[in-house]
C-alpha positions in Angstrom: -50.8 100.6 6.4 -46.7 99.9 6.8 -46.1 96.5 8.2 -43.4 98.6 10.5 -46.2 99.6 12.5 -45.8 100.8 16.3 -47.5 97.7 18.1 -49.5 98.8 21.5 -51.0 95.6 23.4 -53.3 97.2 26.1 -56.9 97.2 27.7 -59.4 99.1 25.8 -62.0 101.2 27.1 -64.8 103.8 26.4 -64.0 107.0 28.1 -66.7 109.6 28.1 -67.1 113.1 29.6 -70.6 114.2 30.4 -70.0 118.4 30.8 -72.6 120.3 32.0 -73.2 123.4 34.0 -73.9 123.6 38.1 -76.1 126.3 39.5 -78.3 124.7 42.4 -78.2 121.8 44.7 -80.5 119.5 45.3 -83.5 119.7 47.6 -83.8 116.2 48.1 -79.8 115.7 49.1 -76.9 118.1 49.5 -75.6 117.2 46.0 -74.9 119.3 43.1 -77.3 119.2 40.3 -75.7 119.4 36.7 -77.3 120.6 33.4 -75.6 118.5 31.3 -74.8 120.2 27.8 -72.8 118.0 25.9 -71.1 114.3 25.9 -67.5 113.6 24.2 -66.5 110.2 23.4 -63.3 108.9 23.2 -60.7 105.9 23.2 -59.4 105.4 26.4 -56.8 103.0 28.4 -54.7 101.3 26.0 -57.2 102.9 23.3 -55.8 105.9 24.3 -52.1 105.0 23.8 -52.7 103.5 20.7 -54.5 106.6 19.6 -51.9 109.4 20.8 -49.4 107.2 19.0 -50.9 107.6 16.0 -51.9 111.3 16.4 -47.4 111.2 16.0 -48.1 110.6 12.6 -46.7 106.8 12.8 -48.8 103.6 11.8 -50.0 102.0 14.8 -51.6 98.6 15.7 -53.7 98.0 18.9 -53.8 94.2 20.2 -56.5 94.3 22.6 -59.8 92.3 23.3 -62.9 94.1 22.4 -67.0 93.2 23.1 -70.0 92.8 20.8 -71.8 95.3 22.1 -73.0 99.1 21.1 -69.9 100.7 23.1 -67.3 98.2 21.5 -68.9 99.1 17.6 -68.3 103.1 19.3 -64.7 102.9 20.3 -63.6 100.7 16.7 -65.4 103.5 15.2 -63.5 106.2 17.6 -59.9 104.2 16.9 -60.6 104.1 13.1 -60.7 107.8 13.0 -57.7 107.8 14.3 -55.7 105.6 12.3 -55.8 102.6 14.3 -55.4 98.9 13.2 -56.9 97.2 15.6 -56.4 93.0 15.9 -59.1 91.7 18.8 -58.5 89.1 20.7 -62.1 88.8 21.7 -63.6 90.1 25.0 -66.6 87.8 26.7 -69.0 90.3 28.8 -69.5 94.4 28.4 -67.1 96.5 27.1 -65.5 98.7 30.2 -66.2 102.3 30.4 -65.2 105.2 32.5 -67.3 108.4 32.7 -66.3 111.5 34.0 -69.2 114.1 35.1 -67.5 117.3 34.8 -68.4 121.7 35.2 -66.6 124.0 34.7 -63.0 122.2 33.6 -63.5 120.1 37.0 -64.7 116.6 37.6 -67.5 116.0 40.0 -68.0 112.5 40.0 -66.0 109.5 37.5 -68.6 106.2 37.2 -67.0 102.9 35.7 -68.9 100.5 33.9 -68.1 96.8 33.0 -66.3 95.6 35.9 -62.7 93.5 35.7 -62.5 91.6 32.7 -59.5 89.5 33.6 -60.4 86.4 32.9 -63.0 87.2 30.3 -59.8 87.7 27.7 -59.0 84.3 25.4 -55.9 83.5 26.5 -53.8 82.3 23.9 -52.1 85.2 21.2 -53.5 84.8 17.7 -51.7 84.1 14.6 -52.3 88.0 13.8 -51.2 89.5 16.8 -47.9 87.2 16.8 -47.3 88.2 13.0 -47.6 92.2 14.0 -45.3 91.8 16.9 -42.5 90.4 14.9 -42.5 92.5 12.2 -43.2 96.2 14.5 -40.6 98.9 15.1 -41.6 99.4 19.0 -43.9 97.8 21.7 -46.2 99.7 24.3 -47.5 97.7 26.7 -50.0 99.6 28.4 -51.5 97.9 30.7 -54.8 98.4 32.6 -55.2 95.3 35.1 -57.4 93.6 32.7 -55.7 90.8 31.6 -54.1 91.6 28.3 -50.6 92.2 29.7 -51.0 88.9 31.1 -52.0 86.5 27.8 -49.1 83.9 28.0 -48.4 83.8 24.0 -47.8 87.9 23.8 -45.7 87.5 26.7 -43.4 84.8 25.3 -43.1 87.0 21.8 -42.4 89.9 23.9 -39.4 87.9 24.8 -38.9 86.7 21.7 -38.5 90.2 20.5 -36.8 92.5 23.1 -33.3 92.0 22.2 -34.2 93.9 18.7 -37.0 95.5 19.4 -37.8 98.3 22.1 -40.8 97.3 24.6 -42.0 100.3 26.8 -44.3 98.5 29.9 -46.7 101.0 31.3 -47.5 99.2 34.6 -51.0 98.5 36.7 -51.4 97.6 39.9 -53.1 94.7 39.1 -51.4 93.6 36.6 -48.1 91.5 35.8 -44.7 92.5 36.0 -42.7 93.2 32.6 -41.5 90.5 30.6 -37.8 89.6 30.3 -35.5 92.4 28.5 -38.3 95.0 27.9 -36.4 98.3 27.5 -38.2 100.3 30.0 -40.9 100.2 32.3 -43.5 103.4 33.3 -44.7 103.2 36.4 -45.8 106.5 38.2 -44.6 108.2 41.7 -47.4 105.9 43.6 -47.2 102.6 42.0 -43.6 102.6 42.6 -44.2 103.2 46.2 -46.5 99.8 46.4 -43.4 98.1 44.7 -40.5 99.5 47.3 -42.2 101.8 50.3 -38.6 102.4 51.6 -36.7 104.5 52.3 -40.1 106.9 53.3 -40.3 110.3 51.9 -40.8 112.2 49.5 -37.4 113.9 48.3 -35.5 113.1 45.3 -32.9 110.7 47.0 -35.6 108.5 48.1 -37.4 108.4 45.5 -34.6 106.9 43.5 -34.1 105.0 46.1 -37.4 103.5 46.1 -37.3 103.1 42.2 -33.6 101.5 41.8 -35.3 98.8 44.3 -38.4 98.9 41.8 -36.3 97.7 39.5 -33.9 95.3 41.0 -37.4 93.2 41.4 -38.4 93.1 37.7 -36.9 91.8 34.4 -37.0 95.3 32.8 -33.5 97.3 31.5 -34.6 100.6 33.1 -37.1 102.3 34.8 -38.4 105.5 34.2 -40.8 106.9 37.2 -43.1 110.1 35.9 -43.7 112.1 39.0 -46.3 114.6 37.7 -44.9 118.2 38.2 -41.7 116.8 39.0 -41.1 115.4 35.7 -39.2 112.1 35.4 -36.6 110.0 37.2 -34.6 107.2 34.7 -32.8 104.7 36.5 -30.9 102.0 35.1 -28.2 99.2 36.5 -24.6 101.0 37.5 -25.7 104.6 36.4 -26.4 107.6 38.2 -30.3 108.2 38.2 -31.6 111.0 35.4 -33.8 113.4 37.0 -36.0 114.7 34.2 -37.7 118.2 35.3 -41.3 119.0 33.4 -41.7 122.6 32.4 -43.9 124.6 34.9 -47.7 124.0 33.9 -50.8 126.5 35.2 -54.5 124.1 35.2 -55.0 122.0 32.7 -56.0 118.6 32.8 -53.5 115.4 33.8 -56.4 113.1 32.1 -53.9 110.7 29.7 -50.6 112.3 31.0 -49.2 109.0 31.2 -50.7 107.0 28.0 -49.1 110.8 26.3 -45.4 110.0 28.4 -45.0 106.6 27.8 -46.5 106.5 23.5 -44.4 109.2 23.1 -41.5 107.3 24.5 -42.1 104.5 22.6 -42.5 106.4 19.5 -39.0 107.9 19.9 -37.4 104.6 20.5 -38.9 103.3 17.8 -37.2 106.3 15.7 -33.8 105.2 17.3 -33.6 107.2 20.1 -31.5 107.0 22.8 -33.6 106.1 25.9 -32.1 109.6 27.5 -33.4 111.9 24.9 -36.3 109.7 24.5 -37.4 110.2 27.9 -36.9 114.0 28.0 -39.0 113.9 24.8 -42.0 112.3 26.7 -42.0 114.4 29.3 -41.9 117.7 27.0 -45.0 116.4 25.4 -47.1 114.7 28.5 -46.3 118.8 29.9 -47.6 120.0 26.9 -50.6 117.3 27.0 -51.9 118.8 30.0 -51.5 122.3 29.6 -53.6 121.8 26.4 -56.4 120.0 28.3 -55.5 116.6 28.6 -57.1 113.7 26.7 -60.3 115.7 26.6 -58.9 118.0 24.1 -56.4 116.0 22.2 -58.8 113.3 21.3 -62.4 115.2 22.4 -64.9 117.7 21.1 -62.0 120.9 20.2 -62.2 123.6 22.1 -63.4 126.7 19.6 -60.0 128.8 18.8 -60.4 132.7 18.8 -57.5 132.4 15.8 -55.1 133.9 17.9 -51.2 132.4 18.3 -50.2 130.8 20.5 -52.8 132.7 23.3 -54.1 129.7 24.6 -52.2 129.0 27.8 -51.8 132.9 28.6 -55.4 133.3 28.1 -56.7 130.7 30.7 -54.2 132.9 33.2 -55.3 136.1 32.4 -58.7 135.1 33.0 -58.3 133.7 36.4 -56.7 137.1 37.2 -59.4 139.0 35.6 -61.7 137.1 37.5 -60.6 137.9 40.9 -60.5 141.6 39.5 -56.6 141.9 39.6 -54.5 144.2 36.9 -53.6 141.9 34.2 -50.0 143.9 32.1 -48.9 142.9 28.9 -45.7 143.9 27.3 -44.1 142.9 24.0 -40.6 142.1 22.2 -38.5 139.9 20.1 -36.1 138.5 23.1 -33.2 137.2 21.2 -30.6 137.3 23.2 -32.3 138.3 26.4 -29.9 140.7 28.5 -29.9 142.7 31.7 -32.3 145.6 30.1 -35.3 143.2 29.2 -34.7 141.4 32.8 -34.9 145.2 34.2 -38.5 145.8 32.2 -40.1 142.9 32.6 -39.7 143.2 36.3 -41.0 147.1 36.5 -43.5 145.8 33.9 -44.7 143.0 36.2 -44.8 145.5 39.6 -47.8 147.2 37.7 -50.5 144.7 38.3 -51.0 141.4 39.2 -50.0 139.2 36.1 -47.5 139.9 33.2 -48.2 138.4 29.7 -45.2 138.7 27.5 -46.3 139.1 23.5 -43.3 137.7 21.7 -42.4 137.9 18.0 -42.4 134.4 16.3 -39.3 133.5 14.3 -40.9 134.6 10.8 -42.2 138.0 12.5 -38.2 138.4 13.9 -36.8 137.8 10.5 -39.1 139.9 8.7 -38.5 143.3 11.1 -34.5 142.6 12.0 -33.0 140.9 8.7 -33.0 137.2 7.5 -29.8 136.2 10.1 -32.1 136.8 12.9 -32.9 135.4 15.1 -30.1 133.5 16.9 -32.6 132.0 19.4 -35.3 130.1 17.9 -39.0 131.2 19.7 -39.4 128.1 21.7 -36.0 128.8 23.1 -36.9 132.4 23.6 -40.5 131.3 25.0 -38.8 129.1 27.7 -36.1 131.4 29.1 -38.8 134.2 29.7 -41.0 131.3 30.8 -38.5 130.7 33.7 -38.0 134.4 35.1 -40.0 134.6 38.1 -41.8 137.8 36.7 -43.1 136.3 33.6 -46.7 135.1 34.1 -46.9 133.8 30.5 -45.8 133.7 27.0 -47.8 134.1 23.8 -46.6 134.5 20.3 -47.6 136.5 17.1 -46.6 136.1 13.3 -47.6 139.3 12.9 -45.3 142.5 12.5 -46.9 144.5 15.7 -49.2 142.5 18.4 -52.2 144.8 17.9 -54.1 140.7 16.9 -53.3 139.7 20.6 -54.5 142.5 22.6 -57.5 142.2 21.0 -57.6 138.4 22.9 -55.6 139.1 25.8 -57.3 142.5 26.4 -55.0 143.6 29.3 -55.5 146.4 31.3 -51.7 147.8 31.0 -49.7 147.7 28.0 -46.1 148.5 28.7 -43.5 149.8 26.1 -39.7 150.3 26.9 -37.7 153.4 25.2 -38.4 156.8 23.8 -41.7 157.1 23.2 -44.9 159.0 24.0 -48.2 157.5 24.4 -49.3 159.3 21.2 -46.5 158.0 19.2 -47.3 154.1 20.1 -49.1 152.2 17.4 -50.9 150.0 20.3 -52.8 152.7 22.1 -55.4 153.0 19.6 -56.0 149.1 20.1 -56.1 149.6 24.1 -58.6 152.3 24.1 -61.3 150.0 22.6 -61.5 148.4 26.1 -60.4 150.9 28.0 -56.6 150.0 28.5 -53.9 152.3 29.1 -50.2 152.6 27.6 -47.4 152.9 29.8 -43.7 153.6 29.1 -40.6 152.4 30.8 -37.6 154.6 31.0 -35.4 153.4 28.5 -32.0 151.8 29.8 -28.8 153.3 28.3 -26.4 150.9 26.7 -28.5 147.7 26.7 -29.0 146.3 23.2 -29.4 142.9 21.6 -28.4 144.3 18.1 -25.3 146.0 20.1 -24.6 142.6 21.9 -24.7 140.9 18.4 -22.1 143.6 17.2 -20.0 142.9 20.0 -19.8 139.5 19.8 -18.4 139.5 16.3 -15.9 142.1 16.7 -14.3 139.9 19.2 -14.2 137.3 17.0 -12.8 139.0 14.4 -9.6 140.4 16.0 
């Protein structure tokens, strides 16, 4: 492994997720009773960091204090599969665990095991962890309030090291403030609130508020509050705050959002990024993190893939408006340059059930039927603009030429094609009869054309 190694210095733990399914209560208490099925181990607290940094495809190094006992032999085996180095400081009593009793994508019931281990943690840095410190690109503190943040010889090499080396401090409530010069510190919405309850309130001025006051009372550069749905808020000495939104997410699971924000953070810093972009990075990818299922599916059991592109996310809304019987309508496109005419569609499109699932032509699909200059607007670009129309329910993308492979997972009721065409003459409705969907076609709107928008556009530039 590179000696440049991302260094994370956290609290280790076992996390494990007993899933099962619920059908019947208990006749001895009003309780549910679960069948369990299955149990997914994984690394979790400062594990967890140290493993999602590494899943970046960066060498990473773990300081942390680990038992001798059968969990402790399970999460070294767990971080090993995952590319971590890990240097142990040596942990005196059980190794802490956190399970999560789950049905049905929902927790019933989380159980922790081990207790508080501050205290319990030798307190003096070795000669190892020292060495790795002063020779890493980046440092994540994450800390878990039990006791590593708080080992008196990291800290002082923390200081040592901030004036040329980034250190990202993700925050516990129980644990110590960040060391002198760390380049930013993580806490979330309701830890800042302990720090600095006023101003009261939960709009954007007081939050910033409240976390410019956050600051002012620790030794970091910047703070950078994650706020769930409401993304991010940076704030620094002298500068305006930077409010960071998080692109809309439907379920999913928030287990590890902020292990995901803040190793991703650190990762970019340790690339060279400005703490700006770097931030808006992290939040991309903690938004991304839970729409894919959290920690569960990043570093769990996989859930099994139908093979399908990019139909993950529509699929779990379709199915919650199959399930309450509504009209689920798909419709289909490239999107380039997205004008008045697709805006008209897609909102006809959506008025003819209950959900609209747009079927969008990847970038190699778009080059192959329009020409190799096209397109202009790479997909994820083209995903997010029809993400952000209020008639849009989803986005999912094909490679293929025509989206015949994604109806067959989506299965919508309604498939709805814009222009001249007869239900005959579309090469979908042979798909949609296999489940009994119907075509439908859209009037076709005069005068509304990417390709003539394109033409346009360079005309004008020519004279």
């Amino acid at each position: 492994m590179s000696s440049r190694a991302l260094v994370v210095i956290g609290d280790a733990l076992l996390d494990r997720d007993v899933e099962g399914t619920v059908e019947r209560l208990s006749p001895d208490a009003p309780v549910p009773v679960l069948d369990e099925e299955r149990t997914v181990s994984r690394p979790g607290g400062g594990a967890l960091a140290a493993a999602l940094a590494a899943s970046d495809g960066r060498p990473v190094r773990l300081i942390t204090a680990l038992a001798g006992d059968g969990a402790a032999v399970e999460l070294r085996g767990l971080l090993g599969e995952h590319g971590v180095e890990v240097i142990d400081l040596g942990l005196d009593g059980p190794t802490p665990e956190k399970v999560r009793v789950r049905t049905g994508g929902r927790s019933l019931l989380r159980l922790d095991r081990g207790g508080d281990a501050t205290g319990r943690i030798g307190g003096r840095a070795g000669a190892a962890a020292r060495a790795a410190l002063r020779r890493c690109t980046a440092v994540l503190v994450s800390d878990y309030g039990r006791g590593m943040a708080a080992i008196p010889g990291l800290r002082h090499t923390l200081e040592e090291i901030a004036a040329r080396v980034p250190v990202v401090w993700d925050p516990h409530p129980r644990g110590p403030g960040p060391t002198a010069g760390a380049a930013v510190a993580t806490p979330n919405e309701s830890e800042v609130t302990r720090l600095a309850p006023e101003p009261r309130g939960g709009n954007l001025v007081n939050a910033a508020a409240r976390a410019e006051a956050a600051l002012a009372g620790w030794a970091a550069r910047a703070l950078c509050v994650t706020r769930g749905s409401e993304g991010a808020l940076l704030v620094r000495p002298g500068a305006a705050p930077l409010a960071i939104p998080a692109p809309a997410v439907r379920g999913g699971d928030p287990c590890g959002a902020g292990d995901r924000f803040a190793s991703r953070l650190a990762s970019e810093l340790a690339d060279g990024a400005l703490l700006d972009d770097a931030a808006l990075e992290a939040v991309t990818c903690a938004s991304a993190f839970v729409a894919a299922g959290g920690a569960g599916t990043a570093l769990g059991q996989q859930p099994e893939s139908d093979g399908a592109p990019g139909a993950d996310g529509g699929l779990a809304h379709v199915e919650c408006v199959r399930a309450a019987t509504g009209t689920v309508v798909a419709t289909g496109g490239c999107f380039d340059l997205l004008h008045a005419g697709h805006v008209r569609t897609l909102e006809t499109a959506r008025r003819l059930g209950d959900c609209l699932v747009v079927c969008m032509n990847s970038d190699a699909s778009v080059r192959r039927l329009k020409g190799p200059d096209r397109p202009l607007v790479p997909q994820e670009d083209r995903a997010a603009v029809l993400e952000a129309l209020g008639c849009v329910d989803a986005v999912v993308s094909f490679d293929e030429d025509t989206p015949e492979r994604v109806l067959e997972t989506l299965r919508p009721d309604v498939w709805v094609k814009g222009g001249d065409y007869s239900e005959a003459e579309l090469p979908e409705a042979a798909v949609m009869e296999r489940w009994g969907g119907r075509c439908v076609v859209l009037p076709y709107i005069e005068g509304r054309s990417t390709t003539r928008l394109i033409q346009e556009a360079a005309e004008r530039v020519g004279t």
